[in-house]
C-alpha positions as CSV (number, residue, x, y, z in Angstrom):
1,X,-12.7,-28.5,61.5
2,X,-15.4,-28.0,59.0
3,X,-15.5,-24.1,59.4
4,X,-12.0,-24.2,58.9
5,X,-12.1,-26.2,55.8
6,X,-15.0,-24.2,54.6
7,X,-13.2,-20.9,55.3
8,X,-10.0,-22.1,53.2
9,X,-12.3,-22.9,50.4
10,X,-13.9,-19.7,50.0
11,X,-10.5,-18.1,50.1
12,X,-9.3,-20.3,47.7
13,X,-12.0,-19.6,45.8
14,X,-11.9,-16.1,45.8
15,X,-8.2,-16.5,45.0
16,X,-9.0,-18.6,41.8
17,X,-12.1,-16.1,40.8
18,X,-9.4,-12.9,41.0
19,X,-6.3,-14.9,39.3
20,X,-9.1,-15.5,36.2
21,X,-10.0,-12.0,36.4
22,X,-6.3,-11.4,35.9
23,X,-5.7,-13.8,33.5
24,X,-8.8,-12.7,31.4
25,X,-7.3,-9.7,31.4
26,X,-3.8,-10.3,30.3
27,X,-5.2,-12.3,27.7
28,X,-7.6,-9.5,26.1
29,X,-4.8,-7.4,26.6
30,X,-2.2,-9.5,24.4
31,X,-5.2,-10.2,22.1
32,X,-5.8,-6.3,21.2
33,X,-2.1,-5.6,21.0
34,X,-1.7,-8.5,18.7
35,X,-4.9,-7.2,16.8
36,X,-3.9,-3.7,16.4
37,X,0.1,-5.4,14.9
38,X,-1.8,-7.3,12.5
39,X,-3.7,-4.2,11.3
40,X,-0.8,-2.6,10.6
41,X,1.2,-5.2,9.5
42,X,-1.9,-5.8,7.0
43,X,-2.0,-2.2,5.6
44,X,1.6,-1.9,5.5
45,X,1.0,-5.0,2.9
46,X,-1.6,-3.6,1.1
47,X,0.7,0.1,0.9
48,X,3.6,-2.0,-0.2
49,X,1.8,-3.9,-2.7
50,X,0.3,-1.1,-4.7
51,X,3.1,0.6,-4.9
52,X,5.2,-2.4,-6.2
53,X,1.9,-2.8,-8.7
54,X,2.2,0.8,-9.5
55,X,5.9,0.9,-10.3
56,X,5.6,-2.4,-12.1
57,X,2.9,-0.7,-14.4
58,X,5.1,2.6,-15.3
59,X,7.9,0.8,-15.9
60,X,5.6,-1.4,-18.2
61,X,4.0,2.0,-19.8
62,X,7.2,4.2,-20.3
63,X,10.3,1.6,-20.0
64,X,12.5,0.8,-22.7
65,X,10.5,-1.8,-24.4
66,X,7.2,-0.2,-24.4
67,X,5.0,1.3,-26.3
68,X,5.6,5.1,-25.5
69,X,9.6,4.5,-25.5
70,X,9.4,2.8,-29.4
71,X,7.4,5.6,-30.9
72,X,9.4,7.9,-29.2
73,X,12.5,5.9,-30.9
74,X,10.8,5.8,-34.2
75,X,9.4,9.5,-34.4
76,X,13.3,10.4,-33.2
77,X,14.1,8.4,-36.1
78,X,11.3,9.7,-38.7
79,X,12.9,13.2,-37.7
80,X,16.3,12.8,-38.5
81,X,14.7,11.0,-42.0
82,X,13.0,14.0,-42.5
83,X,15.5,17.0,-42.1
84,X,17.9,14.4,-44.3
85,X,15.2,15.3,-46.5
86,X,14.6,18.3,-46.7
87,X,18.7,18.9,-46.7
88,X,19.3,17.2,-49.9
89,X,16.0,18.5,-51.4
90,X,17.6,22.0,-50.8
91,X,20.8,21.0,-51.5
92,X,20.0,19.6,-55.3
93,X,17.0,22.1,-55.7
């Protein structure tokens, strides 16, 4: 009887040794698929961020309040002003 039970050991032992293989595997498996999501998942991030900061900035350098888009008001104004100007200068000259 103590073959026996020696002989069902070693299977089972064998058995367990192969099902941790396995399960080793499975796991490195699920951790390099997860990996390689949270890579992209992370540069997809980063892509989306810069361009959010990008737009944010343009609309911040050429909007309707900024600095470009008031000049641009004031020289449109300063232009009309002038050719006013030089109208009535002509015109009483």
């Amino acid at each position: 009887m103590s073959v026996q039970r020696d002989e069902r050991l070693a299977a089972l032992s064998a058995r367990a040794d192969g099902e941790r293989r396995e399960l080793a595997s499975a796991i490195l498996d699920a951790r390099a698929r997860f990996d390689e999501k949270r890579r992209r998942w992370t540069s997809f991030g980063f892509w989306a961020g810069a361009l959010a900061a990008s737009a944010t900035s343009a609309y911040r350098m050429m909007g309707r309040n900024s600095l470009s888009a008031r000049v641009n008001r004031w020289s449109m104004l300063g232009s009309i002003l002038v050719a006013v100007a030089r109208f009535l200068v002509r015109l009483f000259r």
